[in-house]
BAGU-917774 format. One record per residue: residue number from 1; residue in three letters; x, y, z of N, C-alpha, C, CB in turn. Coordinates in nm, 2 decimals, decimal comma. Glycine has a CB too. Layout:
<pts>
<num: NUM&residuo: ALA&n.c1: X&n.c2: Y&n.c3: Z&ca.c1: X&ca.c2: Y&ca.c3: Z&c.c1: X&c.c2: Y&c.c3: Z&cb.c1: X&cb.c2: Y&cb.c3: Z>
...
</pts>
This chain:
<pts>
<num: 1&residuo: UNK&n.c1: 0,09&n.c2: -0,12&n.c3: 0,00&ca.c1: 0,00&ca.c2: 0,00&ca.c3: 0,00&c.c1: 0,09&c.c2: 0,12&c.c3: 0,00&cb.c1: -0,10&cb.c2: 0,00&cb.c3: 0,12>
<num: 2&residuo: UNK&n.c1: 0,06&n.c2: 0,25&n.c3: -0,11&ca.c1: 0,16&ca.c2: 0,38&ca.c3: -0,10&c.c1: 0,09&c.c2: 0,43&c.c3: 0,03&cb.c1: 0,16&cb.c2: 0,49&cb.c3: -0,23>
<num: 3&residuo: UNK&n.c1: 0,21&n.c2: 0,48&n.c3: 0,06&ca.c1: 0,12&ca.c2: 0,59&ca.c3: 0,19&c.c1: 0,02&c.c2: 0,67&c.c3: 0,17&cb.c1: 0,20&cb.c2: 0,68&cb.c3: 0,26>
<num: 4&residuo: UNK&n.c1: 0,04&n.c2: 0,72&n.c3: 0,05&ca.c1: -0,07&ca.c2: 0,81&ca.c3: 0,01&c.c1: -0,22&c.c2: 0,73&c.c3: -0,03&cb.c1: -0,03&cb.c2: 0,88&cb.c3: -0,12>
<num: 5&residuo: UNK&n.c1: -0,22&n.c2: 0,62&n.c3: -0,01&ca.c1: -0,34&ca.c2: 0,53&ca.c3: 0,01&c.c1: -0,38&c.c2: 0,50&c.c3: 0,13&cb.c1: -0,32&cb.c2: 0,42&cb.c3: -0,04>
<num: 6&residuo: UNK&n.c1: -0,28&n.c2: 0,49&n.c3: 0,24&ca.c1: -0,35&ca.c2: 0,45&ca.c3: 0,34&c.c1: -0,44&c.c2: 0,59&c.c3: 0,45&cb.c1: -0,22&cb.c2: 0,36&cb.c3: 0,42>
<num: 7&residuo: UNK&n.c1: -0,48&n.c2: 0,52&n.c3: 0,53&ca.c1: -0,55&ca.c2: 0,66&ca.c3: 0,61&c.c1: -0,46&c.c2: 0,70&c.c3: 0,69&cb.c1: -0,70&cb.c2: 0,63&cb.c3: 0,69>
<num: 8&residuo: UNK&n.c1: -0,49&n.c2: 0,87&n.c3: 0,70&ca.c1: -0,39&ca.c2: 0,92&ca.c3: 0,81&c.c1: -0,40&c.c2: 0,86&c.c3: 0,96&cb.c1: -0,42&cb.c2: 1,07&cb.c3: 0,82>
<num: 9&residuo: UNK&n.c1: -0,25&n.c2: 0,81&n.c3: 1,00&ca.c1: -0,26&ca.c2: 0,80&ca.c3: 1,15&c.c1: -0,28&c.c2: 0,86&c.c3: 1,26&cb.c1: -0,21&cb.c2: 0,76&cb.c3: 1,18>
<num: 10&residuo: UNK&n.c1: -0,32&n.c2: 0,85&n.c3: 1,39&ca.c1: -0,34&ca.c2: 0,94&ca.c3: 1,51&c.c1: -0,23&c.c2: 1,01&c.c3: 1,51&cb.c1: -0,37&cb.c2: 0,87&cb.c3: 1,63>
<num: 11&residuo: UNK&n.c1: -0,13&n.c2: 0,99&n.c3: 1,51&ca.c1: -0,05&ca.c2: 1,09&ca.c3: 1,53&c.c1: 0,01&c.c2: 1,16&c.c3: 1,41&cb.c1: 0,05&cb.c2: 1,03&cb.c3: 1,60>
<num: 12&residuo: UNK&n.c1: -0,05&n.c2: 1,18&n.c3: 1,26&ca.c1: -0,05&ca.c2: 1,22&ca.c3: 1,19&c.c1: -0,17&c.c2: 1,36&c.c3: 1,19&cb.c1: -0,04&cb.c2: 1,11&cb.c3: 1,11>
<num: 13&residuo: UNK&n.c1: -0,29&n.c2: 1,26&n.c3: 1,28&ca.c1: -0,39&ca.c2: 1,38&ca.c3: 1,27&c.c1: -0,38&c.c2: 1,52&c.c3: 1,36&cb.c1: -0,52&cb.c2: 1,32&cb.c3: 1,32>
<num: 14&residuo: UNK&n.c1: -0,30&n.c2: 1,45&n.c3: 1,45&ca.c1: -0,24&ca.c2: 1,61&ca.c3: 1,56&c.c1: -0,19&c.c2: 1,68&c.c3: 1,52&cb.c1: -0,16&cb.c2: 1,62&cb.c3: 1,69>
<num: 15&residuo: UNK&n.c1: -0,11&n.c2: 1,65&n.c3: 1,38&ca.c1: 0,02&ca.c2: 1,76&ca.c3: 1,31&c.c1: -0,05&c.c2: 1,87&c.c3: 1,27&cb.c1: 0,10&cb.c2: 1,71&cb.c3: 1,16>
<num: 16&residuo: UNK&n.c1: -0,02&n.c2: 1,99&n.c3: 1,33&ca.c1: -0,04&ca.c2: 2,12&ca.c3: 1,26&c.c1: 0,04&c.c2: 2,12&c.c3: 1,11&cb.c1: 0,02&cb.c2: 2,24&cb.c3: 1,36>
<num: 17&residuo: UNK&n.c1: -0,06&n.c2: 2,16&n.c3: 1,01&ca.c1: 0,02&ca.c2: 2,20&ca.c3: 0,88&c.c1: -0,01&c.c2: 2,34&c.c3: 0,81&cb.c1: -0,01&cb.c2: 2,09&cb.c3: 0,78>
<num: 18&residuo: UNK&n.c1: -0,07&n.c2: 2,39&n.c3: 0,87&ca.c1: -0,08&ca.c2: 2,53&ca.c3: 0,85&c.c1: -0,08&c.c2: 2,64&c.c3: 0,98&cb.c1: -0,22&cb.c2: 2,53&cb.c3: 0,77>
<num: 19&residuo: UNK&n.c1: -0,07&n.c2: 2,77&n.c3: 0,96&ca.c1: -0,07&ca.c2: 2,87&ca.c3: 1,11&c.c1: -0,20&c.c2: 2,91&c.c3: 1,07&cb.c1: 0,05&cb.c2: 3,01&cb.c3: 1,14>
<num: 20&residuo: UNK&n.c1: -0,25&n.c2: 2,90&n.c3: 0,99&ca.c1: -0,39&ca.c2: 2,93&ca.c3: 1,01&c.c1: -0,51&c.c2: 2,89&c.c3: 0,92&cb.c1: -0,41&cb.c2: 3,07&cb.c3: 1,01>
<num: 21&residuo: UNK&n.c1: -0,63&n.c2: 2,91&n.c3: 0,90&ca.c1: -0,72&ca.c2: 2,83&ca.c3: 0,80&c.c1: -0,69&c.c2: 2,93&c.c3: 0,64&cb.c1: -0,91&cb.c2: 2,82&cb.c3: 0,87>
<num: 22&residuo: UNK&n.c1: -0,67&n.c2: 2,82&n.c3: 0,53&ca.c1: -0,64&ca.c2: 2,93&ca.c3: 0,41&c.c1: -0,67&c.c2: 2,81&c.c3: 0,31&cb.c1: -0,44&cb.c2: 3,02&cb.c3: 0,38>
<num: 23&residuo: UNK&n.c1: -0,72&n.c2: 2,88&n.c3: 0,24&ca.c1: -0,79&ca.c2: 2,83&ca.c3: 0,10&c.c1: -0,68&c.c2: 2,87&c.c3: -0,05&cb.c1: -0,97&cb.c2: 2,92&cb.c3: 0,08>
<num: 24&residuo: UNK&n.c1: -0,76&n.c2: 2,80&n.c3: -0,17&ca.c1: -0,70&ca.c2: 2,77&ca.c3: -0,30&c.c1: -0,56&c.c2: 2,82&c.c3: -0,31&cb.c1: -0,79&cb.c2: 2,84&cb.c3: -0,41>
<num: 25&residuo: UNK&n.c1: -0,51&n.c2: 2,86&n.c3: -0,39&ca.c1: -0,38&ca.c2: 2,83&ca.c3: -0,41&c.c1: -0,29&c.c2: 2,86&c.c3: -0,28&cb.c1: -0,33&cb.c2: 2,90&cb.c3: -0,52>
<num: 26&residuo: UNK&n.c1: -0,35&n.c2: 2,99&n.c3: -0,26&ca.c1: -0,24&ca.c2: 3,02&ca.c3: -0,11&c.c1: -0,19&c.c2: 2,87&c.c3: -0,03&cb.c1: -0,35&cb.c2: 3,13&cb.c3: 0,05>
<num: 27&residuo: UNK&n.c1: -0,36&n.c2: 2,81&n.c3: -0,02&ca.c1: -0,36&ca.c2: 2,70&ca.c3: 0,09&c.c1: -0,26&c.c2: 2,52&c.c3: 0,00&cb.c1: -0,58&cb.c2: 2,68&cb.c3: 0,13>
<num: 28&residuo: UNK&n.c1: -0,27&n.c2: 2,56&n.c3: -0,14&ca.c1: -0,22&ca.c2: 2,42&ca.c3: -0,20&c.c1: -0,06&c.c2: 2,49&c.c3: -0,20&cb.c1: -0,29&cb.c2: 2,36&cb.c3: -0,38>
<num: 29&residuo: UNK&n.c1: 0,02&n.c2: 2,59&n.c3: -0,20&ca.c1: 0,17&ca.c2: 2,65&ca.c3: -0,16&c.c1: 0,14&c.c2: 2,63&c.c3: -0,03&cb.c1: 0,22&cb.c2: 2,81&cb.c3: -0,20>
<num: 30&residuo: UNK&n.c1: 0,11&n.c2: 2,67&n.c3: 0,06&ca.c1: 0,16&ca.c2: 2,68&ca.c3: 0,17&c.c1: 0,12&c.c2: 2,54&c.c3: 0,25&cb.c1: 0,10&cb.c2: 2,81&cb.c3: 0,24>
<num: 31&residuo: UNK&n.c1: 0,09&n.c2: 2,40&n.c3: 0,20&ca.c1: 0,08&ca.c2: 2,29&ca.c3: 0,22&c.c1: 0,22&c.c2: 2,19&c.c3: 0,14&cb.c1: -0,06&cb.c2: 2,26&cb.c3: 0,19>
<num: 32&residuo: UNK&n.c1: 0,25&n.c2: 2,26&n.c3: 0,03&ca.c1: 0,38&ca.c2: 2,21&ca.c3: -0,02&c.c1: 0,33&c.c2: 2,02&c.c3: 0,02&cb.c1: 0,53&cb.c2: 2,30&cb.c3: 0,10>
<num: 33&residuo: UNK&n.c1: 0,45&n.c2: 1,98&n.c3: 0,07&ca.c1: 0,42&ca.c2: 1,83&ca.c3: 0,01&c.c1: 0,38&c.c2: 1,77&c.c3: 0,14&cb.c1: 0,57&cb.c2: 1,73&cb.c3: -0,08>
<num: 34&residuo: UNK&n.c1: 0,30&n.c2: 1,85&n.c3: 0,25&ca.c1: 0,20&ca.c2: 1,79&ca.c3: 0,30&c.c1: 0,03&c.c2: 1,80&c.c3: 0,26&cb.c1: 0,21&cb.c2: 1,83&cb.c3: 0,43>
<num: 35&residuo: UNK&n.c1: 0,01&n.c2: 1,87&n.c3: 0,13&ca.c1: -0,09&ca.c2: 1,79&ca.c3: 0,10&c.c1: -0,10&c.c2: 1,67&c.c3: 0,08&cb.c1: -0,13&cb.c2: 1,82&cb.c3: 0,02>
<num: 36&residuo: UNK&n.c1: -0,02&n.c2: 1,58&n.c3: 0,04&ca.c1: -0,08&ca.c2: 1,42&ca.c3: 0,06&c.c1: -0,14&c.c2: 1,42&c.c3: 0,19&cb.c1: 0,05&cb.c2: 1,29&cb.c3: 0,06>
<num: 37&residuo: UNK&n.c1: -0,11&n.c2: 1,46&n.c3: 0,28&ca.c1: -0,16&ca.c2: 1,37&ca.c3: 0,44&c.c1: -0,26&c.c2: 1,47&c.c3: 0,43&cb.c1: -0,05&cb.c2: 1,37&cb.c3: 0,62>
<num: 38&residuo: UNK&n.c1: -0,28&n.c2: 1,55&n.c3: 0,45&ca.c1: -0,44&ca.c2: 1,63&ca.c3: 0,40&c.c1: -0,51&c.c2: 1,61&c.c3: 0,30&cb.c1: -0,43&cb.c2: 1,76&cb.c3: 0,37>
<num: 39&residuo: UNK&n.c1: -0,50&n.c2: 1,53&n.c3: 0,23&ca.c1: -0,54&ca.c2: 1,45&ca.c3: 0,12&c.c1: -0,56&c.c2: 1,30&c.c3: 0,21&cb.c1: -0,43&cb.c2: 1,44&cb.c3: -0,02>
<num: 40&residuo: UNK&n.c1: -0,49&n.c2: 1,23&n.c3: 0,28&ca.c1: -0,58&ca.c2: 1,13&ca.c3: 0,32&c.c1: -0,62&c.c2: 1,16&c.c3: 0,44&cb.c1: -0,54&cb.c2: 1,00&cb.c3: 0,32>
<num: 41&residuo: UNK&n.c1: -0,59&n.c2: 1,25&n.c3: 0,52&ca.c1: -0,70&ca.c2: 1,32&ca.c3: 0,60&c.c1: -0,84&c.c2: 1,33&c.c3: 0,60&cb.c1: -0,67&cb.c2: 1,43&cb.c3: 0,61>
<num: 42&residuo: UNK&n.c1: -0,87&n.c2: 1,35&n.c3: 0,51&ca.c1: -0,99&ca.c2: 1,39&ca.c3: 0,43&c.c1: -1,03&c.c2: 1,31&c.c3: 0,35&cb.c1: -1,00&cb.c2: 1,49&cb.c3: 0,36>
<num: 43&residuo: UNK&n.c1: -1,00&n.c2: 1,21&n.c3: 0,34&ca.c1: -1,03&ca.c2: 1,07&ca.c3: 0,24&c.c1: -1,07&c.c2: 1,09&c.c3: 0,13&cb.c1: -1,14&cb.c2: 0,98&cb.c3: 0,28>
<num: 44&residuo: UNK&n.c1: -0,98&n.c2: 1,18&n.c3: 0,04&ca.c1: -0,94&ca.c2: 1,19&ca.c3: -0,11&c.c1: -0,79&c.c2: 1,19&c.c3: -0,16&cb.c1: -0,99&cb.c2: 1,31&cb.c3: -0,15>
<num: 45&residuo: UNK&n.c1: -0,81&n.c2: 1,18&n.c3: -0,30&ca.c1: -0,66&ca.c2: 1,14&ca.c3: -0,31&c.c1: -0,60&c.c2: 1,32&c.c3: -0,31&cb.c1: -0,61&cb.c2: 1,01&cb.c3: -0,48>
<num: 46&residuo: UNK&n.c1: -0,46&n.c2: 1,33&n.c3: -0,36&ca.c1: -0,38&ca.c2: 1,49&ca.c3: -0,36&c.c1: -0,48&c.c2: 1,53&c.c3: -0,44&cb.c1: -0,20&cb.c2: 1,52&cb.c3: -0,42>
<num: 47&residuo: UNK&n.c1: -0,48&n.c2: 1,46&n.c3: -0,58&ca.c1: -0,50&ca.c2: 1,55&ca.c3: -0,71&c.c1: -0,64&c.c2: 1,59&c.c3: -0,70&cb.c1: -0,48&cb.c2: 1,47&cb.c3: -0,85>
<num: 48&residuo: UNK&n.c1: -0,75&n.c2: 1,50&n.c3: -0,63&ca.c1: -0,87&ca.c2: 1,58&ca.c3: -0,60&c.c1: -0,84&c.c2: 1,67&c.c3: -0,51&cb.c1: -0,98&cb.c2: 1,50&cb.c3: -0,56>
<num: 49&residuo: UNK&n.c1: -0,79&n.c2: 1,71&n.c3: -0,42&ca.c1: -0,82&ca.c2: 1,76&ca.c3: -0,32&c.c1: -0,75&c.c2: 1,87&c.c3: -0,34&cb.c1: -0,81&cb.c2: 1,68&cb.c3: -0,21>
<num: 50&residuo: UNK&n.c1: -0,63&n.c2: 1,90&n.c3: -0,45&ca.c1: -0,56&ca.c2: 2,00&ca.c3: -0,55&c.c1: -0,67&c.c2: 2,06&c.c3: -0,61&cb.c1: -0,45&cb.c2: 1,92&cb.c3: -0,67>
<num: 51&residuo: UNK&n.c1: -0,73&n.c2: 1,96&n.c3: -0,74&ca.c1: -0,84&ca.c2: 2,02&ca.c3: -0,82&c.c1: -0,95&c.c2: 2,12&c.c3: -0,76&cb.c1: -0,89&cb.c2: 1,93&cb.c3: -0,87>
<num: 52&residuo: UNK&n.c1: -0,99&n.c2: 2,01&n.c3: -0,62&ca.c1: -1,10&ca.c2: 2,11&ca.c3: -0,55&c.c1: -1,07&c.c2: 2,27&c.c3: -0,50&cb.c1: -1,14&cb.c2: 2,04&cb.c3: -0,40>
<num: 53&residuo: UNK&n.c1: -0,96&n.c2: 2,24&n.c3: -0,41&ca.c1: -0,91&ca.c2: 2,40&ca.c3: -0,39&c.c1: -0,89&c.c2: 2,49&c.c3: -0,49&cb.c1: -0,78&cb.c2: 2,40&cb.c3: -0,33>
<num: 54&residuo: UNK&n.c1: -0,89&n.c2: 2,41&n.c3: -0,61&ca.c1: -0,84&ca.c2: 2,55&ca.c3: -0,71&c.c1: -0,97&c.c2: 2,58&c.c3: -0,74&cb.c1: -0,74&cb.c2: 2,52&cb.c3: -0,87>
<num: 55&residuo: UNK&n.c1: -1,08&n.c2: 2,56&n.c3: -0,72&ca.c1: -1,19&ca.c2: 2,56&ca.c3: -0,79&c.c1: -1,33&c.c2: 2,62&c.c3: -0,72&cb.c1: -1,19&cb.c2: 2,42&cb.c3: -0,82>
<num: 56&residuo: UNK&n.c1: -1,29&n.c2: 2,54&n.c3: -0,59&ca.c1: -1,41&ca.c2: 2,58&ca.c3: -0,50&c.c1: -1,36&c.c2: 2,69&c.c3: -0,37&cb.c1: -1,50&cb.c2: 2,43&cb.c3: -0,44>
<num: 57&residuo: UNK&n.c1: -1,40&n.c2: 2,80&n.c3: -0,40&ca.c1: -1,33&ca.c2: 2,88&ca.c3: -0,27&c.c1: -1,39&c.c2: 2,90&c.c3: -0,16&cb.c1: -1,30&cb.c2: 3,01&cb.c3: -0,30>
<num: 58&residuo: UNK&n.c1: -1,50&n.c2: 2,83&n.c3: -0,13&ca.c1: -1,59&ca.c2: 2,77&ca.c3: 0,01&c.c1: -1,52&c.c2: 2,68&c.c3: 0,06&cb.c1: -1,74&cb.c2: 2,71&cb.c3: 0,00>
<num: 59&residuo: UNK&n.c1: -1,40&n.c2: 2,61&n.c3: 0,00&ca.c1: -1,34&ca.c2: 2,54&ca.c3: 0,11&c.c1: -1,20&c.c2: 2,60&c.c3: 0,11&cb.c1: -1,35&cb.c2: 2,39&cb.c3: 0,08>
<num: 60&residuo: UNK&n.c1: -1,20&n.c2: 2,59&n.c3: 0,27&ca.c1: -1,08&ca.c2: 2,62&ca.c3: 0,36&c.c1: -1,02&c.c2: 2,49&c.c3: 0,43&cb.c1: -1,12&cb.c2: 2,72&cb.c3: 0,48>
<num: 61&residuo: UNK&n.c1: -0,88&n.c2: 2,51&n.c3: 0,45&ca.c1: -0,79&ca.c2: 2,39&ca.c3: 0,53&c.c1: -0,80&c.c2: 2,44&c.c3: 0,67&cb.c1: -0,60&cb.c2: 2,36&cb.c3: 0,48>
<num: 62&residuo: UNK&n.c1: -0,83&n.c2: 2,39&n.c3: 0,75&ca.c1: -0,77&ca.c2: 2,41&ca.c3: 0,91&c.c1: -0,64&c.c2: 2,42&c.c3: 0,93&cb.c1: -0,79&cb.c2: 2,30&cb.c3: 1,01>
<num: 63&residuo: UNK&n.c1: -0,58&n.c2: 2,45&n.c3: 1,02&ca.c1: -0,49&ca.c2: 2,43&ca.c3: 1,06&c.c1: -0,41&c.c2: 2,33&c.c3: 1,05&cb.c1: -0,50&cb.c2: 2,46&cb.c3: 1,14>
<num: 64&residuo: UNK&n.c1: -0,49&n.c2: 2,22&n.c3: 1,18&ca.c1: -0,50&ca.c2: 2,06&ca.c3: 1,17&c.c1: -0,49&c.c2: 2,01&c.c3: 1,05&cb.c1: -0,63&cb.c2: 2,00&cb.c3: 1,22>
<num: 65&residuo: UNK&n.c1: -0,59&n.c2: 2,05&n.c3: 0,92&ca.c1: -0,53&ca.c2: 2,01&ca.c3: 0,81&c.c1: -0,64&c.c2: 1,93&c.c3: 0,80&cb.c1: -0,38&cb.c2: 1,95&cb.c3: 0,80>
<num: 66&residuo: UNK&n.c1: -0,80&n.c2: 1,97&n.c3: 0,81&ca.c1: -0,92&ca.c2: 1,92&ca.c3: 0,81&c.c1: -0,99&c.c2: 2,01&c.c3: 0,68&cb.c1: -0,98&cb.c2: 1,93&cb.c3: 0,98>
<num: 67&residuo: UNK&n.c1: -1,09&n.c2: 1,97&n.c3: 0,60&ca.c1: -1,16&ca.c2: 2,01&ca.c3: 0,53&c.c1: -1,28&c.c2: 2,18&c.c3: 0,62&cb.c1: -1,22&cb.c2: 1,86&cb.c3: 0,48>
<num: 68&residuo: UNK&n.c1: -1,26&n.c2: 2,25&n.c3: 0,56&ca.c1: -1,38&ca.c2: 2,33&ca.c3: 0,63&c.c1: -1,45&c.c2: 2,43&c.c3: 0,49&cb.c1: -1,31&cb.c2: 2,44&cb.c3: 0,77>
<num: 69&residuo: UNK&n.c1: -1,57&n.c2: 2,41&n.c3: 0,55&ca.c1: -1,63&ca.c2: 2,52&ca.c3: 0,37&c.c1: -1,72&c.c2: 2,61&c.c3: 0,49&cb.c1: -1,79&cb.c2: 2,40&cb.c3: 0,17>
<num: 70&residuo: UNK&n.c1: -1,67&n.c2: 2,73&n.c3: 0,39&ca.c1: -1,70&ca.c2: 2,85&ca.c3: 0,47&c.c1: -1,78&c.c2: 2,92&c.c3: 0,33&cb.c1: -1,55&cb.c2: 2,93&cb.c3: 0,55>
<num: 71&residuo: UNK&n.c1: -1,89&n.c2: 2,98&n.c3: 0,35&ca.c1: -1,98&ca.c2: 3,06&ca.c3: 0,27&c.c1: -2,00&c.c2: 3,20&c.c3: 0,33&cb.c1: -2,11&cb.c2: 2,98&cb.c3: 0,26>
<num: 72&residuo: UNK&n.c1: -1,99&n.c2: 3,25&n.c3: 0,17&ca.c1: -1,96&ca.c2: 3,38&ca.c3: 0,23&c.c1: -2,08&c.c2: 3,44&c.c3: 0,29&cb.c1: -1,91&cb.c2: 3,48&cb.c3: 0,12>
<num: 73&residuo: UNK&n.c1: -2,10&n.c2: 3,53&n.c3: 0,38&ca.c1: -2,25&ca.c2: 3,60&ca.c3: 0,40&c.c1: -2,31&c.c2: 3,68&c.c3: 0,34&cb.c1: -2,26&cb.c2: 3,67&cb.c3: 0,50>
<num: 74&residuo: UNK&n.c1: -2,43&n.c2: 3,63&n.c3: 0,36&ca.c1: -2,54&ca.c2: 3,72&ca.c3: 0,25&c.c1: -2,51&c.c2: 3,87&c.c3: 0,28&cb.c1: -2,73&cb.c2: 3,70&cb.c3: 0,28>
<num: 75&residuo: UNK&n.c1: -2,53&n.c2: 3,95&n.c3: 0,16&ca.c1: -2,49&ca.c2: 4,10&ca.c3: 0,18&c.c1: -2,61&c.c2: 4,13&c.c3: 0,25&cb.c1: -2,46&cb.c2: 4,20&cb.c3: 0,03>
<num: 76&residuo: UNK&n.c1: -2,56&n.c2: 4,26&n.c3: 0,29&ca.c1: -2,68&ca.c2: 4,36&ca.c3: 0,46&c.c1: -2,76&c.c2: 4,34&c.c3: 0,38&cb.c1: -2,67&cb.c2: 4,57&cb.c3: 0,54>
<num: 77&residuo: UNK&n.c1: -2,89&n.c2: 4,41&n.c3: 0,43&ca.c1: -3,00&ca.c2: 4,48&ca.c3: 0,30&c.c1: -2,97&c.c2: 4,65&c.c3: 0,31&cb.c1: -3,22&cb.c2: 4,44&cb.c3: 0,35>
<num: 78&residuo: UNK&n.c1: -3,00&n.c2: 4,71&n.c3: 0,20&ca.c1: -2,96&ca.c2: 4,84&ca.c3: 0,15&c.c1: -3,08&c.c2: 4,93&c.c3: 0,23&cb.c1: -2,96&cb.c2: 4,84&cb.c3: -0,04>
<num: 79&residuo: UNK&n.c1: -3,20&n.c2: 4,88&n.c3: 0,20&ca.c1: -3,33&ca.c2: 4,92&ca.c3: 0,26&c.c1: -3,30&c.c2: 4,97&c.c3: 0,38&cb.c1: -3,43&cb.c2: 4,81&cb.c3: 0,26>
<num: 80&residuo: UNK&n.c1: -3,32&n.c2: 5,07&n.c3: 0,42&ca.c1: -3,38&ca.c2: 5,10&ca.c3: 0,61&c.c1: -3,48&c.c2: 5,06&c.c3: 0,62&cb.c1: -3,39&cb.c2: 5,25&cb.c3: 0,68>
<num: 81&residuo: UNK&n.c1: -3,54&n.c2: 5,01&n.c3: 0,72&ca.c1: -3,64&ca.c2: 4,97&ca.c3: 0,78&c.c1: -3,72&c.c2: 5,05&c.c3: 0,77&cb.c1: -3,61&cb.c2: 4,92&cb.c3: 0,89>
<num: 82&residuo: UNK&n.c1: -3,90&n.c2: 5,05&n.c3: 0,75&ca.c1: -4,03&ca.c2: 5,12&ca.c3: 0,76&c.c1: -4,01&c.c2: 5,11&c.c3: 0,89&cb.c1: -4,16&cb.c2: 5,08&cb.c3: 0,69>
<num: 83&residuo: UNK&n.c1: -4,07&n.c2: 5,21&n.c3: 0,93&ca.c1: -4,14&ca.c2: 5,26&ca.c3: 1,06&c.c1: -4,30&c.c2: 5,24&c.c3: 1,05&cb.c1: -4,12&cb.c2: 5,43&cb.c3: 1,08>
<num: 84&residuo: UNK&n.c1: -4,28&n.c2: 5,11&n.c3: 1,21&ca.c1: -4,40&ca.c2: 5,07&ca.c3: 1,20&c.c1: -4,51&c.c2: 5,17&c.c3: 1,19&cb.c1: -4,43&cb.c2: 4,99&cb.c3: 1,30>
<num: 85&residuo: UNK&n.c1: -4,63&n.c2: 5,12&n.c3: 1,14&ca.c1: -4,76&ca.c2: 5,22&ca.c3: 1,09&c.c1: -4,89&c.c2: 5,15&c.c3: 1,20&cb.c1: -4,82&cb.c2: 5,18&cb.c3: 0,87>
<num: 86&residuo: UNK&n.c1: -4,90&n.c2: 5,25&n.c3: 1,28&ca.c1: -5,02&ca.c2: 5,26&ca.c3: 1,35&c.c1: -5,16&c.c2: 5,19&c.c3: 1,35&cb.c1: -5,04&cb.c2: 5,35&cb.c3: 1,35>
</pts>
């Protein structure tokens, strides 16, 4: 079995691999050649989990080096509020 097949071990899962949570490319450079173990962290292989980041920017890496999708917030509303009517 390549290692990049097998599942990440317990003491693989405590490794910090990032200083903070960062997405698409920033986050596939600044994982360098621990995306494999963040790839079986997450039970996909590198190249998906490469392709996804470039692609979908609702997902962020943890720290830990865990999957997280973050959506952006709905914009305010522009409208001021009516004043309730009697």
């Amino acid at each position: 079995m390549e290692p990049r097949d097998r599942p990440a071990t317990l003491g693989e899962i405590g490794l910090k691999v990032l200083p903070e949570p960062m997405n698409g490319v920033e986050a596939i450079e600044a994982l360098g050649d621990k995306l494999d173990l963040v790839a079986r962290r997450n039970g996909m292989t590198p190249e998906k989990l490469r392709a996804t980041m470039e692609r979908d920017r609702s997902l962020w890496i943890s720290p830990r080096g865990f999957i997280v999708y973050r959506d952006p917030a709905p914009p305010a509303p522009t409208d001021s509020p009516s004043p309730p009517t009697p």
